[in-house]
N, C-alpha and C positions, 0 to 999 in steps of 0.2 A: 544542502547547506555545506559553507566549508570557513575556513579560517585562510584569511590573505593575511600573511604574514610581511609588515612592511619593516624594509631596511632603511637603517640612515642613509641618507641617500651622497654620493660625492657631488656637494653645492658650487661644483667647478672653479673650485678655488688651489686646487691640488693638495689638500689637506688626506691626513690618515686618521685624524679622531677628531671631534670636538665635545663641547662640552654642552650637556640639559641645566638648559635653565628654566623652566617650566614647562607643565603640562598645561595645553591647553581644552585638553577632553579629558571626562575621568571611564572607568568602567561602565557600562551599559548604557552611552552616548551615542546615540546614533548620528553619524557621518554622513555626509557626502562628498562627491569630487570635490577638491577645492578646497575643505573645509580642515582650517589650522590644528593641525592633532600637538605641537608641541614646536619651542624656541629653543633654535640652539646656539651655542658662541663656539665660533671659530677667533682663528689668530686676528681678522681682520673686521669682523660684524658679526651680528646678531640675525639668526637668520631664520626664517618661520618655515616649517614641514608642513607641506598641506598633503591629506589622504590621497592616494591614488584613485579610491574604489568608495561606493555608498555601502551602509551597510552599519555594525553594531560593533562598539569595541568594547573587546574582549578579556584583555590582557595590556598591560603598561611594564615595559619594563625599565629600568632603572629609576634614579632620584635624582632632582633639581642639585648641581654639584658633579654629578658623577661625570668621568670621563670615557663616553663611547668613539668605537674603531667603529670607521668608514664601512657602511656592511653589516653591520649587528640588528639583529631582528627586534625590535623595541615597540612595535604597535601590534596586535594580532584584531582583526578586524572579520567577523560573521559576515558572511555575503551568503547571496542568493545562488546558488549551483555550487561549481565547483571552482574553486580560486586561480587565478589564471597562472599556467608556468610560468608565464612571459617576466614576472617576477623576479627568476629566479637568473634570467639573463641582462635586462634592465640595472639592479645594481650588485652590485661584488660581494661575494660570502667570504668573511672570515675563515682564512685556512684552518684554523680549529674547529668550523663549525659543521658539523656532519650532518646537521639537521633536514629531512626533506622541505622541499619547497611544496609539493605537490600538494592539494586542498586535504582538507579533516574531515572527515565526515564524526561529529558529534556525537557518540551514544547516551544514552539516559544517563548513566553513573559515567561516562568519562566527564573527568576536569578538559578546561581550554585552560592552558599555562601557554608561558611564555619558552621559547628554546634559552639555552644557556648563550649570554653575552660574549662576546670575542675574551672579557677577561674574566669571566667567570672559567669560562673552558681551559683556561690556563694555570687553574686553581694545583697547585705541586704539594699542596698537603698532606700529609698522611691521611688520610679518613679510612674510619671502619666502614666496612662494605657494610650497605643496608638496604635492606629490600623497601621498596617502595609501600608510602604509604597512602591511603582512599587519601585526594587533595582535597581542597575548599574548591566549593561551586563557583565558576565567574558571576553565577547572580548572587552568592550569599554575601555573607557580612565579612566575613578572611580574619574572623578573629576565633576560631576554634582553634585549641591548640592540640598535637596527641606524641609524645615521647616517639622518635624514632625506634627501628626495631632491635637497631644494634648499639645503643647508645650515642654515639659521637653522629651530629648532624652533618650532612653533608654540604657545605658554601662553600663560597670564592675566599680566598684570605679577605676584601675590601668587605664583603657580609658580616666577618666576624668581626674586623675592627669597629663596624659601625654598627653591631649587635652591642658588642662592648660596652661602646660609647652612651648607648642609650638604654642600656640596664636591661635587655632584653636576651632570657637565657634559649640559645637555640634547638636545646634538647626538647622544650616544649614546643617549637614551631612546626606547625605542617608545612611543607615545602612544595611549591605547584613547580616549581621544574623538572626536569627529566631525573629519573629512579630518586624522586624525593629531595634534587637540591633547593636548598633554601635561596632563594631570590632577595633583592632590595624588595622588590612589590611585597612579597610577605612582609616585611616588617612596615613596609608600609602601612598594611591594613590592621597590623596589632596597634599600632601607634597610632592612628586613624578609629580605632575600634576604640581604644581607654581612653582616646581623648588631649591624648599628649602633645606633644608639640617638639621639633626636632629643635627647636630654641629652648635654649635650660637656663635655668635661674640658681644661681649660688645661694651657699643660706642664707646671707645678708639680701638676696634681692639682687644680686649682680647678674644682668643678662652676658649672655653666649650666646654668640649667633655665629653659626657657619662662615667663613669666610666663602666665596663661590661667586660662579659669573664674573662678571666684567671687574669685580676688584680683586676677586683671585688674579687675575694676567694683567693687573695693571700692577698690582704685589711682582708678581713672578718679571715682569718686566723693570720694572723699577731695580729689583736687589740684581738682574745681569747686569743693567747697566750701572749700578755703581760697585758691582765687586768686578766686573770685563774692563770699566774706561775709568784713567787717573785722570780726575777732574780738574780744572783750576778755571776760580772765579774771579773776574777781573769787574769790579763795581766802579759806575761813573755817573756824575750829577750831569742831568743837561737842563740847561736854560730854555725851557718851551714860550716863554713871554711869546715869541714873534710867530711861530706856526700857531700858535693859540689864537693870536690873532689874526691869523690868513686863515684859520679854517672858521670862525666866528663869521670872517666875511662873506666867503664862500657859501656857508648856511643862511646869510642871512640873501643872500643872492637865490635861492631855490630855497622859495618859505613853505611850498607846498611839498618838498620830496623827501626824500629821506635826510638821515642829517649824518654830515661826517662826523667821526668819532674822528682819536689820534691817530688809532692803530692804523689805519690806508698811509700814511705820511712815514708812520717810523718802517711799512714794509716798502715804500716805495725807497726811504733810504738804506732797508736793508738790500735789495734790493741795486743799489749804486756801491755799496761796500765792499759787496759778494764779486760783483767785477772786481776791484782792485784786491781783493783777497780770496780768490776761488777757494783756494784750502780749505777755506770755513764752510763753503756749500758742497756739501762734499758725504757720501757712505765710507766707510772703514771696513773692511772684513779683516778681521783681525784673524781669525783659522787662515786664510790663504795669503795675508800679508798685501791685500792690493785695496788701492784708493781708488773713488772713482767721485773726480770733478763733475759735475752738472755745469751744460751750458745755460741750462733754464733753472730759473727758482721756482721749486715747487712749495710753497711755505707753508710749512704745518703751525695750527694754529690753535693752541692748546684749550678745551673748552669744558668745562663746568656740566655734567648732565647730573638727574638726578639718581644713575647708578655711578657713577665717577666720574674721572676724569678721560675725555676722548681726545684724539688730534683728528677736526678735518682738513680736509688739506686744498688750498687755492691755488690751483694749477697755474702756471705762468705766470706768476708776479709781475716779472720784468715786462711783459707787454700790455700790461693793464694800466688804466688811468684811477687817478683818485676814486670818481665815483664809480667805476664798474669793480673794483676792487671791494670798497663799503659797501656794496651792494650783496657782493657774492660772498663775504663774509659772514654777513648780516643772516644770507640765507643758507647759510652751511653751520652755522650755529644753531640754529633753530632745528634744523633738519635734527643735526647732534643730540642737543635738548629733548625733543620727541622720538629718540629711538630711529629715526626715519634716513637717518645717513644712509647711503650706500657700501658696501665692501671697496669699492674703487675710489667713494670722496674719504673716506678713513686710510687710505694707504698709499706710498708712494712720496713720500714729504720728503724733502733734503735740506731741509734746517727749519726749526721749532720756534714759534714765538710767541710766551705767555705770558699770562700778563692778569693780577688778583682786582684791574679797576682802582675803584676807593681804597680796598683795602689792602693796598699791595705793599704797606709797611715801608720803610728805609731800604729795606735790602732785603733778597732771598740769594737762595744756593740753588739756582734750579741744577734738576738733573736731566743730560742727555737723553733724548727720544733716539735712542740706537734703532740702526748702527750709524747716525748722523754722527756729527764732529761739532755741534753749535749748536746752541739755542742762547736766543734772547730773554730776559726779563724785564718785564716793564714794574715798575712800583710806585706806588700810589704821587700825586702830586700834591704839590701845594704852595703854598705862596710862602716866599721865602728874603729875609733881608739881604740882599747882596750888593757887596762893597761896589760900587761906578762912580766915577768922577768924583772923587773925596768925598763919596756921602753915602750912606746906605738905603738902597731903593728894594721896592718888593717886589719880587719875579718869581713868575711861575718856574717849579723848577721838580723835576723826578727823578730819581735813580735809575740806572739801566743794570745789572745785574745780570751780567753772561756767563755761560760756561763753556767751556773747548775742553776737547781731549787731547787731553796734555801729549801724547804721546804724537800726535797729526801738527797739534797748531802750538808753536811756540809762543812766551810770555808776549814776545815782542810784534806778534803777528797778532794776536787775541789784543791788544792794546790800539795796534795801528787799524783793526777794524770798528771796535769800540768808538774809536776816535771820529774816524770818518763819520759812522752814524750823527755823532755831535753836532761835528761841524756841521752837515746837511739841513739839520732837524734846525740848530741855530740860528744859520743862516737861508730861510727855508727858500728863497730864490733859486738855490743852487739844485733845489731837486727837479727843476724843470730844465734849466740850461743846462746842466750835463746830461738832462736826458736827449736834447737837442743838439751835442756835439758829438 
């Protein structure tokens, strides 16, 4: 018998860490090839780990939240002989990690623990030296607890914060790591053993819940882009009365296929604006001072899932028709919606367009999908009294609600683009003859 110790693997994204978002096996699951041991979030997706090897897991290390280095030994997996090196060349050991790769052979009283993490290994605290203590068996329960020998436990600083945090003191923890450190898995199983829950309730009954996964980096993305880009919002009513009714017709022309929405109409006018205003389609690198115009619109397209907000993104706008546009919208939302996006329809966008539906209120302030220069906001419509020919008539009419980074697109260029869309949307003829000129 032996322990295959498997690495987070590089998901060929060029990334150096990402982050566990769940486990999908627990302790003493038996595996096979293929078979999903855990989900992680990179910069760009959500991405599933499936087992290398068949066989029985052992060890789990870290917690839904934490942030693992490219390389970190995090699944330890019982196999039949002895665990293959080939391991240990396939993916990248943390330069802190001295751990062999070579298989285990298991004796009656040894523990199967986990090696120390890339940032476990990096732990610079003082600790008192202490001799290793008998661990918890991978089959038993991981809730014994026995006082190290020299008093001060031995963890990672991120062990002790999150020891802290949940009232758990580590002088009584047994530690299944190397000379006795305390791992997340151990507090795992104490917390897992009394029953707790890493969600906490205030006295009054007020939940706490971890911030983590996809709304951590939508948090951490959201606060770059509004403390990196000086924003400015330029809000405009437009008159849909007349594409309201060319797409009414058009739907009623294909009663069996899918049905246009607005959005295909206001990106094909994004779309004709983006020429006459490249500025706004456009990356910023603000560290090396350089822009970069797109000749093609990639349009991100701001979408509702139910762990937050995603952008997928519709490659080529400019050469897409009404309906192959609704079509592939239609099907990249969905995708988004069920987790099923790819890394590639999630990335690569050079201007943003979102949009609340029903409830998209008068006005928003959206914020920059950096390092873009633009995004659109759509808001809600409705019918509306507006003054024509001495009398007041009711038209369909909605807010558009843009932002630019002030610093790329002037007041007067974020207007003259605003505007275009107007005109286009208003007069919706024009989005077919200038695609014709």
């Amino acid at each position: 018998m032996g322990v295959y110790h498997v690495r987070l693997p590089d998901v060929g994204e060029g990334i150096a860490e990402a982050e566990l978002v769940t486990w999908l096996v627990a302790v003493g699951d038996v595996v096979t090839q293929e078979s999903a041991l855990a989900e992680v979030l990179t910069d760009k997706a959500t991405v599933e780990i499936s087992s290398p090897v068949e066989g029985t897991v052992v060890y789990l290390t870290g917690t839904a939240g934490e942030i693992m280095a490219i390389g970190t030994e995090f699944v330890g997996i019982e196999i039949e002989g002895d665990a293959p090196e080939s391991q240990a060349s396939k993916q990248p050991t943390p330069a802190t990690d001295t751990a062999s790769i070579e298989s285990v052979a298991p004796t009656e009283n040894a523990s199967i623990g986990p090696q120390p993490t890339d940032a476990e290994s990096r732990d610079t605290d003082s600790v008192a030296s202490a001799e290793p203590e008998p661990a918890a068996s991978a089959s038993g329960t991981g809730t014994e607890t026995a006082a190290p020998a020299h008093g001060r436990a031995v963890a990672a600083p991120a062990v002790r914060r999150r020891s802290a945090e949940l009232g758990v003191d580590l002088s009584t923890v047994v530690g299944t790591g190397p000379d006795g450190r305390v791992l997340h898995s151990d507090l795992d199983r104490i917390i897992a053993g009394s029953g707790r829950s890493t969600i906490s309730f205030g006295p009054e009954g007020d939940r706490q819940t971890p911030i983590i996964g996809l709304r951590r980096r939508i948090s951490q993305r959201m606060s770059e882009a509004w403390s990196d880009i000086p924003h400015i919002t330029y809000v405009d009513e437009i008159d849909a009365t007349e594409v309201e009714r060319l797409r009414n017709a058009l739907n009623h022309q294909r009663p069996g296929g899918p049905r246009l929405t607005l959005l295909p109409f206001i990106a094909k006018a994004i779309v004709l604006a983006c020429a006459d205003s490249p500025q706004c389609n456009a990356h910023f690198d603000s560290a090396g001072g350089l822009l970069t115009e797109f000749s093609a619109v990639h349009l991100g397209v701001a979408t509702q899932t139910p762990g937050g907000l995603v952008v997928p993104v519709l490659r080529n706008a400019e050469s897409r028709g009404l309906w192959n546009s609704a079509a592939d919208i239609s099907r990249l939302a969905a995708a988004a919606r069920d987790g099923k996006a790819t890394a590639e329809e999630l990335s690569g966008s050079t201007i943003t367009i979102t949009s609340l539906g029903a409830m998209g209120g008068l006005m928003t302030t959206p914020i920059i999908n950096r390092p873009e220069v633009t995004i659109v906001g759509v808001n809600a419509m409705q019918a509306r009294p507006v003054w024509r020919d001495g009398a007041f008539v009711p038209r369909s009419m909605f807010n558009l609600s843009s932002s630019f980074d002030h610093r790329i697109v002037d007041g007067w260029v974020a207007a003259t683009f605003v505007q275009r869309i107007k005109g286009l949307l208003e007069t919706p003829a024009l989005l077919f003859t200038d695609s014709e000129s």
